[in-house]
C-alpha positions in Angstrom: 0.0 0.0 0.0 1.2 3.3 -0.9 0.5 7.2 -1.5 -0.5 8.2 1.9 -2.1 11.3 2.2 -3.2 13.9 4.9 -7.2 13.6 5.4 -9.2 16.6 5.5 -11.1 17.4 8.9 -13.0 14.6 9.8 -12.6 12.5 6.6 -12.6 8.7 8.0 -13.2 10.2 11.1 -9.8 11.7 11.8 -9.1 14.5 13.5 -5.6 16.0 13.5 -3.8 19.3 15.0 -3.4 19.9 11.1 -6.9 19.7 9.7 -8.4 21.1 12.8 -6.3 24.5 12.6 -8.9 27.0 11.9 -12.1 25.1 13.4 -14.1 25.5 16.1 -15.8 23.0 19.0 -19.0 23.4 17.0 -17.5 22.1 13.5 -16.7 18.8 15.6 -19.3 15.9 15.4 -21.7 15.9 18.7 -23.8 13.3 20.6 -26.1 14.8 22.1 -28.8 13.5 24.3 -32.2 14.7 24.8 -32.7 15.7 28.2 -36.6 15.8 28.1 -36.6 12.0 27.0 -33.1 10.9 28.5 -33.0 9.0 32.2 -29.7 8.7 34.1 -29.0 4.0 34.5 -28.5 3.5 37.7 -28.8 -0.1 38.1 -26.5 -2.8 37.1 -28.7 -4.5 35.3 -26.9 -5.6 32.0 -23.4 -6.0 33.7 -22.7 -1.7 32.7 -19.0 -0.6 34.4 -19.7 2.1 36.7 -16.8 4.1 35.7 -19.2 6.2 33.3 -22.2 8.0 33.7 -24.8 6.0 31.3 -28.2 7.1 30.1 -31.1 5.2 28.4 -33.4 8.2 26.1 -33.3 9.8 22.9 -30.0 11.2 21.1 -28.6 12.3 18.0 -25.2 12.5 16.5 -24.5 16.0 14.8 -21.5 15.9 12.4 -21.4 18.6 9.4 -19.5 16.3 7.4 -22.0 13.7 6.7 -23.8 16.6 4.7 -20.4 16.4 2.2 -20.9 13.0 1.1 -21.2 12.5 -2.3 -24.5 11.2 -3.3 -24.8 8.9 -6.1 -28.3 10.3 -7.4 -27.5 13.5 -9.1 -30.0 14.0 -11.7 -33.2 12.3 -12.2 -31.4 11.1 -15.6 -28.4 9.5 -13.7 -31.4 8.3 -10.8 -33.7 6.6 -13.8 -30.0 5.0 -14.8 -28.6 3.8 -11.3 -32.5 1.9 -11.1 -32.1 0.5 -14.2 -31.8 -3.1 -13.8 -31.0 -4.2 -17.2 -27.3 -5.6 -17.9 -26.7 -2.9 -20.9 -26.7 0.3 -18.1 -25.3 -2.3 -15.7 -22.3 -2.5 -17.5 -21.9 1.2 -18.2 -22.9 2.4 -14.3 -20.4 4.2 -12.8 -20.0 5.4 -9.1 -17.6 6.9 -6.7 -16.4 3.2 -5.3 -15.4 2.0 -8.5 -12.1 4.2 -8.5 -11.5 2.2 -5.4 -12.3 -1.2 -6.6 -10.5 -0.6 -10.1 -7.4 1.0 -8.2 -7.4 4.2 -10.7 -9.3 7.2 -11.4 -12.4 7.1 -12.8 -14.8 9.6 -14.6 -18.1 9.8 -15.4 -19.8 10.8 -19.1 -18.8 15.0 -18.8 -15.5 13.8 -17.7 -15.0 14.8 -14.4 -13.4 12.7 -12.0 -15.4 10.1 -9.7 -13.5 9.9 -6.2 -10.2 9.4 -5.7 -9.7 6.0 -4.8 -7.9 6.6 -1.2 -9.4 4.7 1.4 -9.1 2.7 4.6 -10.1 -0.9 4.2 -10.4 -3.5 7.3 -11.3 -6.3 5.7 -11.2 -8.0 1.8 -14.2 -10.5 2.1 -12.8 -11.9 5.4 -9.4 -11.3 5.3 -8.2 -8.4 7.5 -6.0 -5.3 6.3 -5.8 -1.9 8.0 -6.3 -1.7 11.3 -9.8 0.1 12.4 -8.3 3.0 13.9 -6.2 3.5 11.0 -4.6 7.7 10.2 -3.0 6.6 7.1 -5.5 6.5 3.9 -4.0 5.2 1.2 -4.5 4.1 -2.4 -4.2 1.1 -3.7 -4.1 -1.2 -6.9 -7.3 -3.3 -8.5 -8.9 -5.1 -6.2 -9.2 -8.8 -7.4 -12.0 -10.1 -9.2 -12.1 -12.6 -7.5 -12.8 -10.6 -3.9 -16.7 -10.4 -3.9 -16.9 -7.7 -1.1 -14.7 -5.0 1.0 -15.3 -3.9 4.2 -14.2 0.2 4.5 -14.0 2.9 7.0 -17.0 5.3 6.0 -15.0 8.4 4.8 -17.9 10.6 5.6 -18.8 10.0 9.6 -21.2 10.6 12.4 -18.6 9.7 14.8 -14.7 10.4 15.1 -12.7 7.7 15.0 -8.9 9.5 15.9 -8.6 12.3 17.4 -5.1 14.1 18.2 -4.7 14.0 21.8 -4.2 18.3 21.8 -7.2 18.5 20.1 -9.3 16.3 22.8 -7.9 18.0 25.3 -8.9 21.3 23.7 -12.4 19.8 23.6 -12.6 18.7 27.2 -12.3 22.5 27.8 -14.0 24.4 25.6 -16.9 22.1 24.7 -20.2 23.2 27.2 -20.7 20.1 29.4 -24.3 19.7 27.8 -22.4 18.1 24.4 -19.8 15.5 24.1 -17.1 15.0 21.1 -19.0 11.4 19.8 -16.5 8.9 19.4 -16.9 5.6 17.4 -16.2 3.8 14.1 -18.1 3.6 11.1 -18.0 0.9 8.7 -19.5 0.6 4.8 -19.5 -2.7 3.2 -20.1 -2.8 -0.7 -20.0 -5.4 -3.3 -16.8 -5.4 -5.3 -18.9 -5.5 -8.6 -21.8 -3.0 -9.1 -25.1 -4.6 -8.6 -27.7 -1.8 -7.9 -29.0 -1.8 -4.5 -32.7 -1.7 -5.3 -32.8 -4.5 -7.7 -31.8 -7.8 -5.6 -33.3 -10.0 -8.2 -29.4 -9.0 -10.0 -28.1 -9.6 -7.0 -25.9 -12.9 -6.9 -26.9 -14.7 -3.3 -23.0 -15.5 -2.7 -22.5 -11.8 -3.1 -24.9 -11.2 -0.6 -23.7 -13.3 1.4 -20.0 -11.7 1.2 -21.0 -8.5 2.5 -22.8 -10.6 5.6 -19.8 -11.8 5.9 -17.1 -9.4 5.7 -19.5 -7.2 8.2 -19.1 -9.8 10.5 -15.4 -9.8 10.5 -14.7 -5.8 10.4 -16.9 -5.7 13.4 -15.1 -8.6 15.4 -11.6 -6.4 14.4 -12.9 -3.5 15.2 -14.3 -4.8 18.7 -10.8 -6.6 19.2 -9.1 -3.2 18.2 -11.3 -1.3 20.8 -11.1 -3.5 23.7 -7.2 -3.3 23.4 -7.7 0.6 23.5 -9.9 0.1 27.0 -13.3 0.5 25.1 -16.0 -1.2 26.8 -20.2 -1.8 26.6 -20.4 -1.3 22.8 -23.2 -1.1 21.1 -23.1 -2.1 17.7 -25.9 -1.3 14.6 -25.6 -3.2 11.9 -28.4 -2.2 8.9 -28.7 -1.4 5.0 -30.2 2.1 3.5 -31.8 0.9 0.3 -33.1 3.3 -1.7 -32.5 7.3 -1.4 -35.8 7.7 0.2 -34.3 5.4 3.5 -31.3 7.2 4.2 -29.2 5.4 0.6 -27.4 8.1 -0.8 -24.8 5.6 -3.1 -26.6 3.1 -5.6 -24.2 0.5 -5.2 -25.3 -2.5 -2.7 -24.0 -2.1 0.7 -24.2 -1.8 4.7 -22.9 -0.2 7.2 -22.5 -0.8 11.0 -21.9 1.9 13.7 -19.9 1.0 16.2 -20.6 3.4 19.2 -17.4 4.1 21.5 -18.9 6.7 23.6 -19.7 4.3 26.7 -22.5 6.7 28.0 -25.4 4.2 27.7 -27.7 3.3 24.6 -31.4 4.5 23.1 -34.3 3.9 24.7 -35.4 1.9 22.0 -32.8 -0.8 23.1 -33.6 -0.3 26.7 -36.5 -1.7 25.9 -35.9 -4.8 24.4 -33.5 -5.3 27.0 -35.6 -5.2 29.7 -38.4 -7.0 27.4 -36.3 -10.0 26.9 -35.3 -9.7 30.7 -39.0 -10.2 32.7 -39.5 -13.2 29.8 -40.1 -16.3 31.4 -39.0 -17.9 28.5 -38.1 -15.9 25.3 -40.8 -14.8 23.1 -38.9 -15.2 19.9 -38.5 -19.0 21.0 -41.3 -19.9 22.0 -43.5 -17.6 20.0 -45.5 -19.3 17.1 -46.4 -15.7 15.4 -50.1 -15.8 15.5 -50.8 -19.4 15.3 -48.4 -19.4 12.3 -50.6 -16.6 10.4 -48.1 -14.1 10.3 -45.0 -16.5 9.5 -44.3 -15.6 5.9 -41.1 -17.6 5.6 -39.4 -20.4 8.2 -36.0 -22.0 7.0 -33.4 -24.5 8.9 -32.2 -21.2 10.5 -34.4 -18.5 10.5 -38.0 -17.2 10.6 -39.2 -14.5 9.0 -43.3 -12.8 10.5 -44.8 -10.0 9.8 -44.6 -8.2 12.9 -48.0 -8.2 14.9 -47.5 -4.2 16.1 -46.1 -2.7 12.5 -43.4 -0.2 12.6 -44.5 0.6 8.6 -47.0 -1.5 6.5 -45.4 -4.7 5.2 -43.2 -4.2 8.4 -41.1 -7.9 8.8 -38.8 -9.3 11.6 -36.7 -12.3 11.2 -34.6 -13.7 13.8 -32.5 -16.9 13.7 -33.8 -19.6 15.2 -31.3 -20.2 17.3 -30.8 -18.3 20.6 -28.2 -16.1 19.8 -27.3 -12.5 21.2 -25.1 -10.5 18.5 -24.7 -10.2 14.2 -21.0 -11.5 14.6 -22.6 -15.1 16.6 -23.9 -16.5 13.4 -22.0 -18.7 11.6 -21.4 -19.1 8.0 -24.5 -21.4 6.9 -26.5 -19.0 8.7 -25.8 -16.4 6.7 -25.6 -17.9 3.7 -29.5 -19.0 4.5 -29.8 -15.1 5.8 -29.1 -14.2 2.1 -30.9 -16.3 0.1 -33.8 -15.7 2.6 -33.3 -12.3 1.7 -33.3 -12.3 -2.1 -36.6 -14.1 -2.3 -38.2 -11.9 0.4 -37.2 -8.9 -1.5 -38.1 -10.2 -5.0 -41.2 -11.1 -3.1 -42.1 -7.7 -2.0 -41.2 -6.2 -5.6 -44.1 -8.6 -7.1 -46.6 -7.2 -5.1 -45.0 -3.7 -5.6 -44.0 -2.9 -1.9 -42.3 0.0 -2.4 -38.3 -0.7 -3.3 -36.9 2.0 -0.8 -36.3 -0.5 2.2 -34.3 -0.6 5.5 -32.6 -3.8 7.0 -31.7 -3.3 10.6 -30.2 -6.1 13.1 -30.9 -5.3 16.3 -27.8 -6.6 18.8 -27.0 -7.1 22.3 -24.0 -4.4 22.7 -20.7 -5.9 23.7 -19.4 -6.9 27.4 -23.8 -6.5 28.0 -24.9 -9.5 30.4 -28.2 -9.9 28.7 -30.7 -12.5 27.5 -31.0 -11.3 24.5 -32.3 -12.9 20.9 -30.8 -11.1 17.9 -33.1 -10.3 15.4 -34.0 -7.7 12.0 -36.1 -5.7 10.9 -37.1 -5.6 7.2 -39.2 -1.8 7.0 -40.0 -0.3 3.6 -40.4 3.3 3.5 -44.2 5.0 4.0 -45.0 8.4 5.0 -46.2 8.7 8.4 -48.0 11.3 10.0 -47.8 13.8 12.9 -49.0 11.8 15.8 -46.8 9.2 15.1 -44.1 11.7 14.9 -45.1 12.5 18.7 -45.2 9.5 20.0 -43.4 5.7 19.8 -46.7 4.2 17.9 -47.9 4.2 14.0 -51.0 3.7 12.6 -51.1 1.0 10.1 -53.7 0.1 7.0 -52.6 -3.2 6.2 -53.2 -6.6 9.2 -50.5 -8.5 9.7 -51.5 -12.0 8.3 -52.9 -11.1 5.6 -49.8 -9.0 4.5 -48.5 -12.4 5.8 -50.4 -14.6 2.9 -49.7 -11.8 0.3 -45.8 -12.3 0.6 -46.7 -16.3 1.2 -47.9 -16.3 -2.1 -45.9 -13.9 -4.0 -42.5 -15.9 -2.6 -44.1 -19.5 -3.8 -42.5 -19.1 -7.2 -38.9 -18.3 -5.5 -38.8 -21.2 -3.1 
């Protein structure tokens, strides 16, 4: 690896003396919590350290850089082309990985260049390179064709990753005690090829299962990496953006994970699974037959897939695996190679009965060093416009019942199994 250059201010999530000359506290990204929805944890519940002051509630991470990223939807031309599923544009699509993937510049029809192929990557499929907290990006040469996904370090943030000890300590002392400097490491997996995010029916179901994969792997570095830098009580996100509508600002298959180091508690959306699964007798995702098997739309050697009984969106599914398992990087390689075929049928599924293609996948984790029961398991939620009081409160208001959103996807996914 060569060509080492000097990141910009929080590119990769690096922070140096350098490329923070000139900046102020408020250019820096922030977690802040919500102190009319945020309670102080007290207990020692889940096995928490006590060194830290943790909180369960509502917060956000604030990071001006995120609003640099390039977005791979420019035009509604170059949109129309990057949904084209047809092989003909799928050999002429272009994006701003490729220069990474291809090891050389690349430019797009007006002949401007298309990123500029420097990047951290942790992992090659499975096999490890740079280190997750990585300064030195760097470009490289072709990736080979035989390597169906890479693991990077997002070079557009929520979180910093490295930050010059001057400058933290210049933040410890200038930054009002109300807002911290949020620390953490974010992680974008893409296919090595180009297969267009919205059209899993191009999808090949070992690629898929790559990217499981190689998520799986940066996260175990990256958790190995942290611990040895006295991290602890990590929690960890791993999802996919499809579509621009969810979040997906790059057509180009991928996921991400965040990888929260800021050991000051979690969401309150996680506290309450956590203490859900805790006053279980036995867990529900076990023992559970999803409405008298109405609402099962899909159960495999590993996994089950229901639409859930309280719907976050229309069409709303969960899937879990059927083993009791707490975390993403616990399931082993037939698992999720099942997980991705499951997947591509479930989606091709949902595009028959034209649910609409804009789609999040989240995993929902126990965080690391937590002593919880805990049952890993997704959420499949397609995007729908949702109204005010839903907005005010943790509840939505759905059209469509469960099982018979259930037997729609049944039938649709009868020609795909």
């Amino acid at each position: 690896m060569e060509n080492k250059f000097k990141p910009s201010f929080m590119q990769w999530g690096i922070i140096t003396k350098e490329n923070f000359e000139g900046k102020t506290t408020y250019d820096l990204p922030i977690k802040r919590w919500d102190p009319l929805s945020t309670i102080e944890i007290k207990t020692k519940d889940f096995g928490m350290r006590n060194r830290h002051r943790r909180f369960h509630g509502h917060y956000s991470y604030l990071s001006p850089i995120r609003g640099k990223r390039p977005k791979g939807f420019k035009t509604p031309e170059k949109k129309s082309q990057l949904l084209d599923c047809s092989e003909i544009i799928l050999s002429k699509a272009k994006d701003v990985f490729m220069s990474i993937t291809e090891g050389e510049p690349v430019f797009d029809e007006d002949g401007r260049q298309i990123g500029d192929g420097y990047t951290i990557i942790i992992c090659e499929d499975t096999e490890r390179k740079d280190n997750p907290f990585s300064e030195n990006p760097h470009s490289i040469e072709k990736i080979s064709e035989k390597t169906k996904a890479i693991t990077l370090i997002n070079r557009y943030p929520s979180m910093a990753r490295v930050v010059d000890p001057k400058v933290e300590e210049y933040v410890r002392n200038n930054l009002p005690r109300h807002l911290k400097l949020a620390r953490g490491i974010n992680l974008v997996t893409i296919s090595r090829d180009f297969y267009p995010s919205m059209c899993f029916s191009l999808i090949p179901a070992d690629v898929l299962q790559a990217i499981l994969l190689s998520m799986k792997e940066s996260i175990l570095y990256s958790i190995q990496e942290a611990i040895q830098r006295n991290y602890y009580d990590i929690p960890v996100t791993p999802f996919f953006n499809i579509g621009m509508k969810v979040g997906g600002s790059q057509p180009r298959i991928h996921g991400q994970v965040y990888i929260d180091l800021n050991m000051d508690g979690h969401g309150s959306r996680l506290e309450n699974y956590l203490n859900a699964f805790k006053e279980m007798d036995e867990c529900h995702l076990c023992e559970t037959s999803h409405g008298d098997t109405d609402r099962i739309v899909m159960k495999t050697k590993y996994w089950t897939f229901y639409t859930s009984g309280s719907p976050v969106r229309n069409y709303h599914i969960r899937f879990h695996p059927n083993e009791h398992i707490r975390r993403y990087t616990q399931l082993n390689i037939n698992q999720l190679s099942e997980l991705a075929n499951n997947l591509k049928s479930l989606f091709q599924a949902l595009d028959d009965i034209e649910i609409d293609k804009n789609r999040n996948i989240i995993m929902n984790c126990c965080p690391f060093h937590y002593d919880a029961d805990f049952h890993l398991f997704g959420d499949i939620i397609p995007h729908e416009i949702i109204g005010g009081a839903e907005m005010a409160e943790d509840m939505r208001v759905a059209r469509k019942l469960p099982h018979i959103a259930a037997a729609e996807i049944r039938d649709a996914l009868e020609k795909y199994q």
